[in-house]
PAMINU-478428 format. One record per residue: residue number from 1; residue in one letter; chain; y negated, z, x of N, C-alpha, C in turn. Coordinates in steps of 0.1 Angstrom, whole numbers, m for minus. Example, Ala and Ser with C-alpha at 12.3 -4.5 7.8 and 13.67 -1.06 7.14 Angstrom:
2
  pos  code  unit    n.v    n.w    n.u   ca.v   ca.w   ca.u    c.v    c.w    c.u
    1     a     A     57     78    132     45     78    123     33     78    132
    2     s     A     22     71    128     11     71    137      0     79    129
# end
This chain:
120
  pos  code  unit    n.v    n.w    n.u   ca.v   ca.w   ca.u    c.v    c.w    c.u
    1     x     A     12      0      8      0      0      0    m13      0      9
    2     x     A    m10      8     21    m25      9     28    m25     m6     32
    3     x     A    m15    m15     33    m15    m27     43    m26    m36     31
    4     x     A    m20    m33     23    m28    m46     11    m41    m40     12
    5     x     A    m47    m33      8    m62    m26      5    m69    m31     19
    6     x     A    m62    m25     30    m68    m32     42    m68    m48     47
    7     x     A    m65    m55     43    m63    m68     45    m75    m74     38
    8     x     A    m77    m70     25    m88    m77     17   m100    m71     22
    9     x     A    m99    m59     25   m113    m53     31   m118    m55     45
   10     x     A   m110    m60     51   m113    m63     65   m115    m77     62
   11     x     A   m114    m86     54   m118   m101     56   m129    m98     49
   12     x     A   m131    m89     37   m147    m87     32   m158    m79     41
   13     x     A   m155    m74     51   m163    m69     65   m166    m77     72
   14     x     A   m156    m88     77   m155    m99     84   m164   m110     82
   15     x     A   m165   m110     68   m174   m125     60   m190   m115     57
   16     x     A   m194   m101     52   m205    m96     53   m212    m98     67
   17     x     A   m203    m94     77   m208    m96     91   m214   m110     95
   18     x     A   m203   m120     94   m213   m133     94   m223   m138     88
   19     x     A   m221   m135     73   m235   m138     65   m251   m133     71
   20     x     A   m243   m117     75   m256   m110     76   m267   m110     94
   21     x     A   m257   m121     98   m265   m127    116   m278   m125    109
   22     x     A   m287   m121    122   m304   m126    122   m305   m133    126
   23     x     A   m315   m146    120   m318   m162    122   m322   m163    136
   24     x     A   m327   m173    138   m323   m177    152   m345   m183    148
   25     x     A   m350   m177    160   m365   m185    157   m365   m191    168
   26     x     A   m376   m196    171   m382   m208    177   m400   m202    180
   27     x     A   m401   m209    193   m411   m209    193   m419   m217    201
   28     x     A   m430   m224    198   m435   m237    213   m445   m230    212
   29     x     A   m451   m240    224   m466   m242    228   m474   m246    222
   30     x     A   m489   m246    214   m498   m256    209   m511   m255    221
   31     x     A   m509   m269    222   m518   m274    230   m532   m269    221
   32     x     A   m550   m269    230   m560   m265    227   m562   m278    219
   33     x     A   m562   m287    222   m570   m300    217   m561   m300    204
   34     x     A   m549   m292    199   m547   m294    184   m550   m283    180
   35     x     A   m553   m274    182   m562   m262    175   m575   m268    175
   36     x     A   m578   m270    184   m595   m279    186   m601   m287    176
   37     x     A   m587   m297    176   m589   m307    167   m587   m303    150
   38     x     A   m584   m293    148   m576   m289    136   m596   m286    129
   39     x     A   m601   m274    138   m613   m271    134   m624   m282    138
   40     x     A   m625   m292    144   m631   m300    145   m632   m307    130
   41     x     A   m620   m308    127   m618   m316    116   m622   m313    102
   42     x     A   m624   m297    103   m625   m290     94   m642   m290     92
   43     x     A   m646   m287    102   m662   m282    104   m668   m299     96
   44     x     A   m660   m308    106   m665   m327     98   m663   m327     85
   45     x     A   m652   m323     80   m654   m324     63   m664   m310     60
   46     x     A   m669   m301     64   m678   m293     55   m694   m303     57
   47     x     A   m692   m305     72   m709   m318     75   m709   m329     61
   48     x     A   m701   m338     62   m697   m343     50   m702   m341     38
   49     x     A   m691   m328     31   m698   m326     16   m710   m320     16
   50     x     A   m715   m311     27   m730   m309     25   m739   m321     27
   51     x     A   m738   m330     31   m746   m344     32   m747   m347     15
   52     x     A   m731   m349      9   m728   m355     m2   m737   m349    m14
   53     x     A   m739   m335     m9   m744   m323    m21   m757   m320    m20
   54     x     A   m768   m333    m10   m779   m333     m5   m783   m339    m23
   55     x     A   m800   m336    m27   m799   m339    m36   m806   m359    m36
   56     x     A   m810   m360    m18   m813   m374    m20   m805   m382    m20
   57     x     A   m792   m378    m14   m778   m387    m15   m777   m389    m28
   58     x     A   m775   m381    m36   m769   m379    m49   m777   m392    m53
   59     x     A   m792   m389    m56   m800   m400    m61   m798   m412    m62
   60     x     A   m793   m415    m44   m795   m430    m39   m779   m431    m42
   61     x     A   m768   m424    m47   m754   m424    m51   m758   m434    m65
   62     x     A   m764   m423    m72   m767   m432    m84   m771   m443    m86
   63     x     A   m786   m447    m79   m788   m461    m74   m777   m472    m74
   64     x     A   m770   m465    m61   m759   m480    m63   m750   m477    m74
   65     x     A   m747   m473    m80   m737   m471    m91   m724   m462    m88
   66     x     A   m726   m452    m76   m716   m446    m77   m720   m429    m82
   67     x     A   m710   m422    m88   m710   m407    m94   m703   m402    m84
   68     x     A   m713   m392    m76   m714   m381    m71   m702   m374    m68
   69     x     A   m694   m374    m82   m676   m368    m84   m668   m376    m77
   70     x     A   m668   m390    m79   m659   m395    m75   m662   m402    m59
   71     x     A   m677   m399    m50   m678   m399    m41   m672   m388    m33
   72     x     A   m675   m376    m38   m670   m367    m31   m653   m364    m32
   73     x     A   m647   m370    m44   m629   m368    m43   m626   m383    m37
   74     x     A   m633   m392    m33   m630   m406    m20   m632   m397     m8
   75     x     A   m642   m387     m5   m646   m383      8   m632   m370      9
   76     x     A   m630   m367      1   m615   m354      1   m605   m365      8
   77     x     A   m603   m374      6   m588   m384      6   m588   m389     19
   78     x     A   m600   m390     25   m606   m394     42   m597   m389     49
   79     x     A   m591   m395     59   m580   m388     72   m590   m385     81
   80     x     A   m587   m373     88   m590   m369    102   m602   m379    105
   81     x     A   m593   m388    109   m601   m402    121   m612   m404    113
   82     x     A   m615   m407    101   m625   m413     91   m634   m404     87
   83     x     A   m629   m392     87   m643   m379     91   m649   m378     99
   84     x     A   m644   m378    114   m651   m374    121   m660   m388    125
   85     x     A   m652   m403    122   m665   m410    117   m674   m414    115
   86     x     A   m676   m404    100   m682   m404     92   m695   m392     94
   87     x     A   m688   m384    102   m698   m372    103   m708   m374    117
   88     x     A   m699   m384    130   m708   m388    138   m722   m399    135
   89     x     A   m716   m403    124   m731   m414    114   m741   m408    112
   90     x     A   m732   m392    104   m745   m386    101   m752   m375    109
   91     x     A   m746   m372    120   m753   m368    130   m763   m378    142
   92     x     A   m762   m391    143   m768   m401    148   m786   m402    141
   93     x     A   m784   m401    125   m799   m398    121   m806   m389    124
   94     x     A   m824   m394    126   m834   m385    134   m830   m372    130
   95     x     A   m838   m368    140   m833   m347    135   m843   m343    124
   96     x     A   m846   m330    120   m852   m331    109   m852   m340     93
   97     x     A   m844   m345     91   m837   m346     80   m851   m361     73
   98     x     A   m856   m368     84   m864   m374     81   m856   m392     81
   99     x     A   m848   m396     71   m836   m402     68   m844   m419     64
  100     x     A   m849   m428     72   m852   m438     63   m846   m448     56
  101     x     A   m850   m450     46   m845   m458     38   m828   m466     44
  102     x     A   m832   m476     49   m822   m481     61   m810   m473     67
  103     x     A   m817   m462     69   m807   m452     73   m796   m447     66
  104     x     A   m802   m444     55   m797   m435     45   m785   m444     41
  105     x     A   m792   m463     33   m781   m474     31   m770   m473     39
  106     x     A   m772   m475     50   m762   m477     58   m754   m463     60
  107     x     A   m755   m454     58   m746   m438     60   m734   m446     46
  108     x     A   m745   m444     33   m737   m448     25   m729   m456     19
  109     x     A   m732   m473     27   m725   m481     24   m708   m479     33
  110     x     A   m710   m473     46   m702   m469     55   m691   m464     44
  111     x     A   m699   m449     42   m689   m441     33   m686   m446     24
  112     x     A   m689   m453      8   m685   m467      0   m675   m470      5
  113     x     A   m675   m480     16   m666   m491     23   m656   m480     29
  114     x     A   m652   m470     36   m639   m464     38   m641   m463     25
  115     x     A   m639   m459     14   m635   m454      2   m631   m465     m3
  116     x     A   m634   m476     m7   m627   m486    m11   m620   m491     m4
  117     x     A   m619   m493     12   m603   m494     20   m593   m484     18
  118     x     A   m594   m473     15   m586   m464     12   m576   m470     m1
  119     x     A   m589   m470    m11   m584   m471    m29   m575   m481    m25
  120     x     A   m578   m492    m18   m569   m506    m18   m558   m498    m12
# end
């Protein structure tokens, strides 16, 4: 009788014990230029929508016929590469926020035109 009782309980110890291993981790390296790049990337989309949420953009958005909403969810769908782009454009205008006309067109047709390469 002790033989039976022991036989089942020793393969149920046996199979507890395997199930219960601690996982096996991992761990690498991250290079600076992808942390770098991670907040690089981040800070270019906040430059971005604060441009977008400027209230002369908005205006000149209307002008050509586009809505404000669906400029700024084209500017959400933007990869990495196409923000920081986009953000070096708008760091290239004079300082002081003194944007001429010309200026301004061309920020916006830029942004426009990724947005409809994208949509396609």
């Amino acid at each position: 009788m002790n033989l039976k009782l022991s036989r089942p309980l020793g393969i149920a110890v046996i199979s507890a014990a395997l199930c219960l291993q601690p996982m096996v981790a991992q761990a690498g390296i991250i290079s600076t230029q992808e942390v770098a790049g991670k907040n690089q990337a981040d800070a270019d989309r906040a430059k971005v929508q604060a441009f977008l949420e400027r209230a002369d953009v908005k205006q000149r958005l209307l002008a050509l016929g586009v809505k404000s909403v669906f400029a700024e969810q084209r500017v959400a769908s933007l990869s990495d590469e196409e923000i920081h782009a986009l953000a070096g454009k708008i760091d290239s205008v004079p300082a002081g926020g003194n944007l001429s006309n010309n200026d301004l067109i061309v920020i916006l047709l830029i942004a426009i035109l990724v947005t409809l390469i994208i949509a396609l």
